[in-house]
KEDRENMAR-700234 format. One record per residue (C-alpha): residue in three letters; x, y, z. Coordinates in steps of 0.1 Angstrom, whole numbers. Each point is the difference from the previous one (the first is absolute). Layout:
BEGIN
Ala / X / Y / Z
...
END
This chain:
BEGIN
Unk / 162 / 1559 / 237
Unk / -27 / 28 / 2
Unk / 11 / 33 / -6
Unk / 8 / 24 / 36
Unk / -22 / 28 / 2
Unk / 16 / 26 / 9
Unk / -30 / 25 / 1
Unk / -16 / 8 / 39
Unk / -34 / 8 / -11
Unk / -19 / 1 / 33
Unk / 25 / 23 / 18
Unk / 16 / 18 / -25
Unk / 32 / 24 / 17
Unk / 13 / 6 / 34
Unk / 0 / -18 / 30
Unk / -24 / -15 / 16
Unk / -4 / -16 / 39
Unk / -13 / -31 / 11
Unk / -13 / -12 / 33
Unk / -2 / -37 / 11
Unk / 13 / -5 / 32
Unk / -37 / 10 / 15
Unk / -1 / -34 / 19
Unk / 29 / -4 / 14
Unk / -2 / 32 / 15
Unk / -36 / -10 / 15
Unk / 10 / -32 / 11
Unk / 33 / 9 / 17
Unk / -1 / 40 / 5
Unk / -40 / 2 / 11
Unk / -8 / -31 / 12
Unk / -29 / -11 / -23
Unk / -5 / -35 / -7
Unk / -5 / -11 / -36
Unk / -10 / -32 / -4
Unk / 12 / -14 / -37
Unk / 20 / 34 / 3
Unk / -26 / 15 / -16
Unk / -8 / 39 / 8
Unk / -34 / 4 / -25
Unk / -22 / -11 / 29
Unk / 8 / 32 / 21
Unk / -20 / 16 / -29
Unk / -28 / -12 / 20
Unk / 1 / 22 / 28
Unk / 4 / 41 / 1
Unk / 31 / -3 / 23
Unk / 14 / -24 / -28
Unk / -7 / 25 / -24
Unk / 11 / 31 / 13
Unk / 33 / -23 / 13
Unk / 5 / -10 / -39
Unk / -6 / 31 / -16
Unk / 25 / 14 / 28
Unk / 28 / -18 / -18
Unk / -6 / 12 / -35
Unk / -7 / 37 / 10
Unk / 38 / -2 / 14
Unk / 11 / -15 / -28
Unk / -16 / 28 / -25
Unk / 16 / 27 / 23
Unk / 32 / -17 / -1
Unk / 0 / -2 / -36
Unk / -15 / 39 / -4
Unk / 28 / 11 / 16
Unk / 27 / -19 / -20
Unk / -15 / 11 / -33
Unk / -6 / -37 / -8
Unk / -31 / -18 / -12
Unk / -18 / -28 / 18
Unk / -11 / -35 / -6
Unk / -31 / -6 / 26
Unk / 2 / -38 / 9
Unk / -37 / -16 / 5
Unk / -1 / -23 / 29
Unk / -8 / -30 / -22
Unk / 33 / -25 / -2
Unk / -22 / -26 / 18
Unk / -34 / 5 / -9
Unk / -2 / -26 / -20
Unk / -21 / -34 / -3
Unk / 23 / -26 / 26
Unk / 14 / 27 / 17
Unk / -30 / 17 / 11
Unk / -17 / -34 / 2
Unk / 26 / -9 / 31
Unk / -16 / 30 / 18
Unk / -35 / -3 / -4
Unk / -8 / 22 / -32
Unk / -19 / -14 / -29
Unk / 3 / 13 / -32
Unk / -28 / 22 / 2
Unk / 15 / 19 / 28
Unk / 36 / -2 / -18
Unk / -16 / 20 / -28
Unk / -14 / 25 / 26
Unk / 31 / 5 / 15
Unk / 22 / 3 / -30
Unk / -25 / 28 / -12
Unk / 3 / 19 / 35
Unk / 37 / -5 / 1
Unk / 3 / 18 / -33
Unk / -27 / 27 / 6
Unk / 19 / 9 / 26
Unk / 34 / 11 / -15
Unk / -28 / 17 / -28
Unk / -13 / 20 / 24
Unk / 38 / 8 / 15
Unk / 10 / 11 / -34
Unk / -30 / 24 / -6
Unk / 6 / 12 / 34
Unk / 38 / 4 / -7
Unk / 1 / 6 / -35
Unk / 31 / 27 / -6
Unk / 25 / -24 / -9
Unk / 2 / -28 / -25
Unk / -18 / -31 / 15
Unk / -8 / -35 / -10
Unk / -22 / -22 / 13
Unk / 15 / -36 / 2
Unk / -24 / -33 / 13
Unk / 23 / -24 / 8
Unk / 1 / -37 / -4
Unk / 13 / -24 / 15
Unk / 10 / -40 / -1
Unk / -22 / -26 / 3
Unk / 25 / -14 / 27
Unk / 29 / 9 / 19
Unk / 16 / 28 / -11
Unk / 34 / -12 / 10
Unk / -5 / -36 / -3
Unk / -25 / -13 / -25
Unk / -14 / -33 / 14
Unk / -17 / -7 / -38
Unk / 6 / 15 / -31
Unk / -25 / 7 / -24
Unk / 0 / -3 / -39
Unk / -3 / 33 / -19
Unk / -34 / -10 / -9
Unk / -8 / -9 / 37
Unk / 13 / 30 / 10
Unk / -24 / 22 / -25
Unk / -30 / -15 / 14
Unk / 9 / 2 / 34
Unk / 10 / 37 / 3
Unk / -28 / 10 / -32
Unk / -23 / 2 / 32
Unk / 15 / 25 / 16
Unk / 11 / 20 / -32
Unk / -37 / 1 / -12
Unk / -13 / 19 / 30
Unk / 34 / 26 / 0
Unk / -11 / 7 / -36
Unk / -29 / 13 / 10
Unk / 15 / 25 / 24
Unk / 21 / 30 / -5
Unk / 36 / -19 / 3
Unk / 22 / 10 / -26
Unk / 24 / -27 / 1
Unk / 3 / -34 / 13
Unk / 32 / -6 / 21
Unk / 6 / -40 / 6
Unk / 26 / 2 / 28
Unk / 23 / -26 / 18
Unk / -5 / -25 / -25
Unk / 21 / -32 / 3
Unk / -1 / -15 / -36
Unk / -7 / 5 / -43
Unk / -31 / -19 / -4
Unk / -23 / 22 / 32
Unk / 16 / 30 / -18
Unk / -10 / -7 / -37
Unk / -36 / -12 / 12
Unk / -5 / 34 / 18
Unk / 17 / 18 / -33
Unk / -26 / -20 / -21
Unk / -31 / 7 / 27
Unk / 11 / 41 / -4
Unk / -5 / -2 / -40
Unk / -35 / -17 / 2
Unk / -10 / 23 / 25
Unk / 21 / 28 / -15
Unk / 17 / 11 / 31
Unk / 36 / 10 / -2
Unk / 24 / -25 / 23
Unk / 30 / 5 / 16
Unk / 18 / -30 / 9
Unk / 21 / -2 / 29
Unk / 23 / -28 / 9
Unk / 17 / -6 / 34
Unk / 36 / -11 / 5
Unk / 17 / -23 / 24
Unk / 33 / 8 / 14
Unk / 15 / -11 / -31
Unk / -17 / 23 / -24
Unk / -24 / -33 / -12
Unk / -37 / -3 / 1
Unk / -5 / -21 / 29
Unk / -4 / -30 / -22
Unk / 36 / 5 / -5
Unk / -5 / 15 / -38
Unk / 22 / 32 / -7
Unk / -16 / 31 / -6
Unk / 9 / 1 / -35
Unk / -19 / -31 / -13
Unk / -29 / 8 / 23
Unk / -7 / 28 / -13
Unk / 8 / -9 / -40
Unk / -23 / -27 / 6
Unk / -24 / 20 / 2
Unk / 4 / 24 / -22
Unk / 5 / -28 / -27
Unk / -38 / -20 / 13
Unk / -18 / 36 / -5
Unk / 19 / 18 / -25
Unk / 13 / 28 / 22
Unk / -34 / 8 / 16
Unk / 10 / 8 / 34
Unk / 1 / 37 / 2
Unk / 32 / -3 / 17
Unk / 17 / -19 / 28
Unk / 10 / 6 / 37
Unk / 20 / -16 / 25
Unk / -17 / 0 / 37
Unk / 3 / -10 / 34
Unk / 38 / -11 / 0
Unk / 31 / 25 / 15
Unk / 19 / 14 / -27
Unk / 32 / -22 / 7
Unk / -21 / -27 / -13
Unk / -1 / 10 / -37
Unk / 19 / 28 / -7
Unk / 28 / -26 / -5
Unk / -18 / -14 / -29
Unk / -13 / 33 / -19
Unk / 22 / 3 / -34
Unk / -1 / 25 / -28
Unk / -19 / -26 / -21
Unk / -34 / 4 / -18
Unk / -20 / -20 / 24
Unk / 7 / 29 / 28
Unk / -18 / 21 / -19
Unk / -29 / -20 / 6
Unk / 4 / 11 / 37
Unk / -15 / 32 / 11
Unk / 3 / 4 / 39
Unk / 9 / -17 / 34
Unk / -21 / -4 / 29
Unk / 27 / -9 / 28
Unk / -1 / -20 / 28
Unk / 15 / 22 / 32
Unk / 15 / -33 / 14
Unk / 29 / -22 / -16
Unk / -16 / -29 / 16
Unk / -11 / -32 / -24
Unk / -40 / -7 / -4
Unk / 10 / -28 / 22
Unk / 8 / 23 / 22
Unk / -21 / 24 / 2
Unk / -30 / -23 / 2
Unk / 12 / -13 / 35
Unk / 6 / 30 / 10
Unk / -15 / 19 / 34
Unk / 13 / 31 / 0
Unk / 2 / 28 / -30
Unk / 36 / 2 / -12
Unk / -4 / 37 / -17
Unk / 42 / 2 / -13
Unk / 7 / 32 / -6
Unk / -17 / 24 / -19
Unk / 29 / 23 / -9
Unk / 18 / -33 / -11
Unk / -29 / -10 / -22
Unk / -3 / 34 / -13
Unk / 36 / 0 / -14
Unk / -6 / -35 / -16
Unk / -30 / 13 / -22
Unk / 13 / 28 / -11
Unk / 35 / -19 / -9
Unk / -25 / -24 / -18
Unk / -18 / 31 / -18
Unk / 30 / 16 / -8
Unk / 14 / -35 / -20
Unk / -36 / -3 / -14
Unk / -16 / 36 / -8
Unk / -29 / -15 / -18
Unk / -8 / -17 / 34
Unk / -30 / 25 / 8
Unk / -20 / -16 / 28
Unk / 18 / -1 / 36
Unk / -17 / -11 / 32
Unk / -2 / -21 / 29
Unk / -14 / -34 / 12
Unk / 7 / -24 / 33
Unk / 12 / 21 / 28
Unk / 1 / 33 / -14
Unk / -21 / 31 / 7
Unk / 1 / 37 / -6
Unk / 39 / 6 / 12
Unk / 10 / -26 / -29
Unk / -20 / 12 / -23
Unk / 7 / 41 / 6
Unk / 40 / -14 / -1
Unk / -8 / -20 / -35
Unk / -10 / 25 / -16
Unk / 22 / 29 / 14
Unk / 29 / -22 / -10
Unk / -19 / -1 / -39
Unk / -8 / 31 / -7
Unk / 41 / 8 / 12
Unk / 15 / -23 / -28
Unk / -28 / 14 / -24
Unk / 16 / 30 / 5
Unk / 36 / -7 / 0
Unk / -5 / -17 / -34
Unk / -14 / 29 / -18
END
């Protein structure tokens, strides 16, 4: 078994905030139609722009006024080869778009730039991110997404976050696609109900799978887009936590199943989700990154990371 690394080279100390519950707010809270629930083509318009960059100016005050550092999510978990493909964007345009996506939280970080900030181009699957229809081999899975990670490398991202991934072998291809490109990745797995990747793996192995196939080279892992109830039941004191760095939680309890027939936002309850995290920070100090994903928006996120800093505080 490869060796945990325990080091967090691309963040270093102190909390950080993350932001990826942009759609779901545009969908059900605006109105906007995604198609492919993809958000990159409102790059294409100066309403889209000044909408977008709406979301992560609120998100940097937020964080400036909780003394806490801020992970700036590109708009880029679809734009990849079949998903863009299903809406009409070759990969020519793909590559324009991820660039744009990423210049733009550049140019929000320049214009923002008093507090510690990171930019973070995100991946995504290749299929659904709750139900795979076809899983890829790890070596699959580094051609695939090496397209996408080739044109982030030449921008200014300074980490790759792979988020709501459903299985090992996507993750290790992305991990491997990260060294020959020599991006930093971040994996993030989602959880079913049950605390298992929706292939019905636990956590655990997921995640040492991976670790074993690329010798430790994630920079670290996450957990995204599930509600706290769904894993905190299966977080132990055991090395293979330490692999984890952050949760990005789902506002709803609802299964994927669930949500994805959904017509109507179910937002829980902030203050509710704001207690979980913290109890989950609390347990798990080294857990440094905090955040939101389907359903939430600013009142989650300002609770999530009230409720941090408070058990920060109450441990020293």
């Amino acid at each position: 078994m490869a060796k945990y690394r325990t080091a967090l080279p691309t963040l270093g100390e102190g909390i950080f905030v993350s932001y990826t519950g942009i759609e779901t707010d545009l969908i059900f809270n605006r109105g906007i139609d995604l198609p492919g629930f993809a958000s990159y083509p409102l790059l294409e318009s100066e309403d889209g722009r000044e909408m977008l960059h709406g979301y992560y100016a609120q998100l940097i005050g937020m964080a400036r006024l909780n003394g806490v550092g801020v992970l700036l999510e590109s708009l880029t978990w679809v734009a990849n080869h079949d998903r863009g493909a299903a809406i009409g964007h070759n990969p020519a345009s793909l590559k324009k778009f991820n660039i744009a996506a990423i210049d733009m939280i550049a140019r929000v970080r320049e214009e923002k730039g008093d507090l510690p900030t990171l930019l973070s181009a995100q991946v995504g699957p290749r299929s659904d991110g709750y139900a795979p229809r076809e899983r890829m081999t790890a070596d699959e899975a580094e051609i695939y997404h090496g397209e996408q990670m080739e044109t982030i490398s030449q921008t200014e991202a300074d980490l790759v976050s792979a988020c709501t991934l459903c299985y090992p072998e996507e993750a290790i291809g992305i991990v491997r696609a990260g060294k020959r490109f020599d991006m930093p990745v971040a994996i993030a797995f989602t959880v079913e109900t049950d605390g298992r990747l929706p292939i019905g793996m636990p956590l655990r192995e997921g995640i040492e799978t991976v670790d074993d196939a690329t010798d430790g080279g994630a920079a670290y892992f996450m957990i995204n887009c599930a509600h706290p109830d769904h894993f905190s039941g299966v977080l132990e004191d055991e090395p293979w936590v330490q692999r984890l760095r952050g949760v990005v939680t789902n506002a709803s309890r609802c299964s994927h199943a669930e949500l994805d027939e959904s017509e109507e936002l179910d937002d829980g309850d902030p203050e509710e989700l704001g207690e979980l995290v913290g109890a989950i920070s609390k347990k798990f100090p080294h857990f440094t990154i905090v955040g939101g994903c389907c359903g939430t928006d600013m009142r989650h996120l300002r609770r999530i990371v009230e409720q941090v800093k408070m058990k920060d505080q109450k441990k020293l």
